[in-house]
N, C-alpha and C positions, 0 to 999 in steps of 0.2 A: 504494500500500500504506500503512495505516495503522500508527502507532506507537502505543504508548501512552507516558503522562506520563516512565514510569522510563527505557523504551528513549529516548527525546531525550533526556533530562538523562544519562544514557550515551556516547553519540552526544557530546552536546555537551563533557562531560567529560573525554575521549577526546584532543578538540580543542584542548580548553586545555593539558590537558596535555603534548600533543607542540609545542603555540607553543613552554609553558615549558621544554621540553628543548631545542629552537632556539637561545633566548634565551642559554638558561644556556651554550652550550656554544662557540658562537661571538662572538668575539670583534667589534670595532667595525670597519668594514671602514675604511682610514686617507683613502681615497679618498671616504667618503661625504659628499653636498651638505650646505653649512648646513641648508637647509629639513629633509633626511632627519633630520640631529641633533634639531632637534626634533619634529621627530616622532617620534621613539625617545623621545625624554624622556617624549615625553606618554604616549605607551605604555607605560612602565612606573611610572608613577604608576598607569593606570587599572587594570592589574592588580593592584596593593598596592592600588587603591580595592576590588576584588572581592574580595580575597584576605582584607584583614579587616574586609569586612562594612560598610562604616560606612553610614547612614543616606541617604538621597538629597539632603538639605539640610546634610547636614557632610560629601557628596561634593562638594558645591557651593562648599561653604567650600575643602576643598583645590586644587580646580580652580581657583577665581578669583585665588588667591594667587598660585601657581606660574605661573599663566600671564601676570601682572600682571610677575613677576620678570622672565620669561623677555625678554619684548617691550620692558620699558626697559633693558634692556640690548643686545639685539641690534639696536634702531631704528637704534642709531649707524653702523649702515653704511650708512645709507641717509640724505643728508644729506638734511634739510628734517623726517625722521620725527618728528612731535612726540610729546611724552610723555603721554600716559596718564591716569597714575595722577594728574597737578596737576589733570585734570576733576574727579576724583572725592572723594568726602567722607572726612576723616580722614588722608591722607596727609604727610606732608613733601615735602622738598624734594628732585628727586633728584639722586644727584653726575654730575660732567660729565668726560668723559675727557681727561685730560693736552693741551695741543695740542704737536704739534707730536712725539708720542709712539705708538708702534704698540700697535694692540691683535690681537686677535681677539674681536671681541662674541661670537662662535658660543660659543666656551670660555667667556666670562662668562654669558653667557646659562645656559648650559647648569650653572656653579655658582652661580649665582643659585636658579634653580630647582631643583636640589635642596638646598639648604642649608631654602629654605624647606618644600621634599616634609618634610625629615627633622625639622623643628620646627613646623610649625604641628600636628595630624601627625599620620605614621601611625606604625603599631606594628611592623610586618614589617621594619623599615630594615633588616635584613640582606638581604632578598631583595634590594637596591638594588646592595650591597658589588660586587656584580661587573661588572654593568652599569658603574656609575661607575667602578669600575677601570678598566677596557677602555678607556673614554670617555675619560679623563684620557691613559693610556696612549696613545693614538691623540694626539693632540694635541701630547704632549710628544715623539712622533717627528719633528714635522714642522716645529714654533714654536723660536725661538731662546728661551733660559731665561728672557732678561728681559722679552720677550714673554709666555711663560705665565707669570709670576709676578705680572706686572703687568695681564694678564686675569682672573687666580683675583682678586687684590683687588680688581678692580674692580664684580667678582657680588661678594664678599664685602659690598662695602659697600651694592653695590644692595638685596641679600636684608637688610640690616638695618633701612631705612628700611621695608620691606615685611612685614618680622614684628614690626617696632614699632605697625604699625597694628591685625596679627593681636592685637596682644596686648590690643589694647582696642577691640575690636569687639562686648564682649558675650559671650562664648563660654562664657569661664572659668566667669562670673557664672550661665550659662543650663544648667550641670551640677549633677549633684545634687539637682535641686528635685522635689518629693514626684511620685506615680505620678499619671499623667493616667485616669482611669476611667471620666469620661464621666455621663452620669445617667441611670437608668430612666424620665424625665419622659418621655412618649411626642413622638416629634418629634426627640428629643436623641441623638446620640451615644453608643454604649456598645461594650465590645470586642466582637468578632464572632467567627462562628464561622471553624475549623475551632481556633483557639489562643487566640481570648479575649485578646490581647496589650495590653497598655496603648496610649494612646495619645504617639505619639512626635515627638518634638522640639515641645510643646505651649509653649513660649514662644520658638521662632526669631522671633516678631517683637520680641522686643527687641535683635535682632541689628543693628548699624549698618550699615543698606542703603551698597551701592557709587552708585548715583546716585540712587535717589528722597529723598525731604525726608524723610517717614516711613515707615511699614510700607502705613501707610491710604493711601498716595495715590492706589492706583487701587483705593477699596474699593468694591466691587458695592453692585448693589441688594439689598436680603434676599430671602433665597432662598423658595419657596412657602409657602404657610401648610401643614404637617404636617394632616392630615383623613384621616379614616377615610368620607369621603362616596365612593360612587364615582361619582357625578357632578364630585368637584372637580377640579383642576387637578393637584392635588398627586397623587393616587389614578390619576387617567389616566396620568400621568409611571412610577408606579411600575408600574402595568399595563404600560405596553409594553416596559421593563425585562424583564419577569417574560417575555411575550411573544417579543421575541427572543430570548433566552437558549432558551426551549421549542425552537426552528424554528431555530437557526446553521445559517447557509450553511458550505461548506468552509472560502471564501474568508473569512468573517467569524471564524472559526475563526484562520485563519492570521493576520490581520490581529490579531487580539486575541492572540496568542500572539506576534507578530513587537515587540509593540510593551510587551511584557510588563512590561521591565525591573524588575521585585520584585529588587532582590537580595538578598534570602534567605526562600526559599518553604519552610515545612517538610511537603514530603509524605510523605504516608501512605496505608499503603497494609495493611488489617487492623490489626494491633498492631506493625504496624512504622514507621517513620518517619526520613527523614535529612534533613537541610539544603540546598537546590541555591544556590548562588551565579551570580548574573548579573549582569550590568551594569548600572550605576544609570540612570535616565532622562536625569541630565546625562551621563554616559560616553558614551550613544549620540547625541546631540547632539556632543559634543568627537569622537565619531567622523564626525561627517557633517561637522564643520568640516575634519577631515582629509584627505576624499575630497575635498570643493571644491577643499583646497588643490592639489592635488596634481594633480589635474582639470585644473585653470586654469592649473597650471605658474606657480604663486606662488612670489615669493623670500622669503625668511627672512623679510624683515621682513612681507610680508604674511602669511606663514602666521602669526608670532606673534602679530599684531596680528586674525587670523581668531579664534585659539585663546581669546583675552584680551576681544576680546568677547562671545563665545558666552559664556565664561565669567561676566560679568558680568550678561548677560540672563537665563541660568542664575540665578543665586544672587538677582540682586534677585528674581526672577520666585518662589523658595522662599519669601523671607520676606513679599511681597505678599501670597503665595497662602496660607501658615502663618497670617500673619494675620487672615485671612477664613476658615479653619477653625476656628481656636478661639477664635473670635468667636460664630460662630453657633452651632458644635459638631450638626451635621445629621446626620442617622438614616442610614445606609448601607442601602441597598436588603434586602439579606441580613434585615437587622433586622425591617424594616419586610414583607418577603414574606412571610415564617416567622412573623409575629404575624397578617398580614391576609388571607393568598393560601392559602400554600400550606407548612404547616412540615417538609415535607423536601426543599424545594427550595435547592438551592447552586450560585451564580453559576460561569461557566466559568471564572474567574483568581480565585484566592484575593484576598481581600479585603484591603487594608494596612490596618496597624494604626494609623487616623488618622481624624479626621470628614469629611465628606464633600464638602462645599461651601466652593467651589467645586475642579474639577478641577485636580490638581496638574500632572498629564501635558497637560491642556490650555491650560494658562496658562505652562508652560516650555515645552515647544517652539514655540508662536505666537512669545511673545518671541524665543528662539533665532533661528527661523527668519526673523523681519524684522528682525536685524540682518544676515545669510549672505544675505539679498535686497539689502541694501543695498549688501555686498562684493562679493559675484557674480553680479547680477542677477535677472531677475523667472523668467525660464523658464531657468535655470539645471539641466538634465535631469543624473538621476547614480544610478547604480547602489549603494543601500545595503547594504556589505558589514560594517557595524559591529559586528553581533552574527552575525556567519557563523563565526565561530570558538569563540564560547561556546554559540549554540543552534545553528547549524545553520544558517540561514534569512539569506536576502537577499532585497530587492525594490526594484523600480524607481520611479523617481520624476519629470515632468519640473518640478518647481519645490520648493522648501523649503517655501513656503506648501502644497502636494500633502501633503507629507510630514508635515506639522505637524497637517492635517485629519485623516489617516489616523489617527493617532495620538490626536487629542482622540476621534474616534466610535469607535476600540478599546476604551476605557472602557466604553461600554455595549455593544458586543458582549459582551464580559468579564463585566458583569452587576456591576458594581460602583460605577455612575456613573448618576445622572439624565442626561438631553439636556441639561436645561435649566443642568446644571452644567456639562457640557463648553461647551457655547456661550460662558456667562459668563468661564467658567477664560480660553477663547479669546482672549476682547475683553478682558479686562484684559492680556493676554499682547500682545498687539500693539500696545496704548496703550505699553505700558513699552519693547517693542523701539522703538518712534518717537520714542522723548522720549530716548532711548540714540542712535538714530543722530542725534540733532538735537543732543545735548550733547556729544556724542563723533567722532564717526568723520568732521564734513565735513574 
């Protein structure tokens, strides 16, 4: 039986909202594993990510932080786990636990990271108040006082070394700067339909990458020359866009809708119109790093250290890929069908409001997923439940590379992606995850 767009975002609505009455109502269970704790953490970061909307590349920015907090603080139970963040560009030096003195990493870990959730940051920090209650609460049932007193400062001092870097990464500087509009030069970038929205985060490449040297270091080759010939390269690309979008299979359907992650689609429907919130495209990556862990029967330190790099192949993989879009600033399909094909045709997933080249969803999950190849192997098979609770939908996978493909050829099912840019997105995506597992994780 088919739905339409409204009944799933229903459906899926439904979902989120009886998680958040779970959440809200039950308290931390005092029994539960390190690993579980963080994975609770991470969980209610991604919901405050959905909850206010932020961008997929200042989703990225909160993930990488939090998860960075999280993992040099909890390595310490695991003698020999080295640190991290001394890899990576911009950081200090981080502090070293008392010897000879008891801790709990899980409870530092755990205010490490949200010290950072609540400052680098998001806006909802109240929806957090209870959760951390609980979480603290649970802790101090079980820890002798100078025990938790002396874990709380120990995240306290971690999270500072960690928002000290936040605070000069570019951010501040990359707010406020005039509306990104694109140009009617044919070939070029401009807002698209069904909202016309500016384009968004148009200078995250001066953001201070977590390990590449610049924004450019895996920059592509330029993308086709723009032609109105339909013998050319460029015209053929756009032809078979326009083509499968005509003819979607079910399955290419589901696939483009499974892989969707817009979070915030404004449908309409006559003269009505409401907002749907979904999970950003790094959310549902930090979700697949979750299922591995958990899969594998990982301990704390590995799950954090799973979380911490997805996170990081995440966010360089944004600002690699930002850089390479408003660089070339390329025609969005939508654009270019409506001016050459066909003007009342409209792709099956709304269009985001950014240029086109190279794939953003094809260049983050490639990297993602050949860092989670390098942690949990090549055929690593796992049932993707990431977005089962906000849309609805799960599907199976047996390797991350599987999963990371399905995901770049969504794009053009969707009708919002040349081939020839999900390919590139691809291969620059997996150059970054290899130069990530060769500077980081031997």
């Amino acid at each position: 039986m088919k739905t339409n767009p409204f009944e799933r975002t229903l459906v899926a609505a439904l979902l989120l909202f009886l998680t958040g009455l779970t959440a809200c109502n039950n308290d931390i269970d005092e029994d539960i594993s390190d690993q579980e704790v963080l994975h609770g953490n991470m969980n209610q970061l991604t919901e405050v990510i959905i909850y206010d909307v932020f961008t997929p590349p200042v989703a990225s920015r909160l993930y990488v932080y939090s998860a960075l907090a999280s993992y040099e603080a909890v390595r310490f139970t695991k003698p020999g786990a080295s640190s991290i963040t001394e890899k990576l560009n911009g950081f200090g030096k981080m502090p070293e636990p008392e010897q000879d003195k008891e801790y709990d990493f899980t409870l530092a870990s755990t205010r490490s990271f949200f010290n950072v959730v609540r400052k680098v940051k998001v806006f909802s920090v109240d929806s957090l108040d209870h959760y951390e209650n609980s979480i603290y609460k649970s802790f101090r049932s079980k820890l002798d006082p100078g025990v938790y007193d002396r874990s709380v400062e120990f995240g306290n001092r971690i999270s500072e070394i960690i928002l000290e870097r936040a605070g000069k990464d570019g951010y501040s500087s990359s707010r406020g700067k005039p509306k990104y509009i694109g140009s009617k030069e044919p070939g070029k970038w401009r807002p698209t339909p069904p909202d016309y929205l500016d384009g968004v985060e148009w200078c995250w490449n001066t953001m201070m990458p977590m390990t590449m040297d610049s924004a450019a270091q895996f920059r592509p080759g330029l993308p086709p020359v723009y032609s109105t010939d339909t013998n050319s390269y460029y015209y053929i690309s756009l032809k078979e866009v326009y083509d499968i979008n005509l003819d979607l299979t079910e399955e290419q359907m589901e696939i483009a809708r499974f892989w969707d992650d817009n979070p915030f689609v404004i449908e309409h429907s006559g003269h009505m119109m409401f907002g749907n919130k979904k999970i950003t495209p790094g959310g549902h990556w930090i979700g697949i790093a979750a299922i591995a862990s958990r899969q594998s029967g990982a301990d704390a330190v590995t799950t954090a250290k799973a979380y911490a790099l997805t996170a990081i192949a995440l966010y360089d993989a944004f600002i690699s890929c930002w850089d390479e879009k408003y660089r070339s600033s390329y025609v969005r399909p939508v654009t270019a069908i409506n001016e050459l094909i066909d003007d009342t045709w409209m792709p099956f997933l709304q269009t985001p409001p950014f240029p086109e080249y190279t794939s953003g969803h094809s260049t983050i999950t490639a990297s993602a997923a050949t860092v989670l190849t390098k942690l949990y192997g090549e055929n690593f098979a796992f049932q993707d439940t990431s977005d089962l609770r906000y849309i609805g939908m799960q599907r199976h996978f047996n390797s991350f590379n599987e999963a990371a493909s399905e995901a770049s050829i969504s794009r053009v099912y969707g009708g919002i992606h040349y081939r020839f840019s999900v390919d590139t997105g691809a291969e620059m995506g997996r150059k970054l995850g290899q130069m990530i597992n060769e500077k980081i994780s031997e």
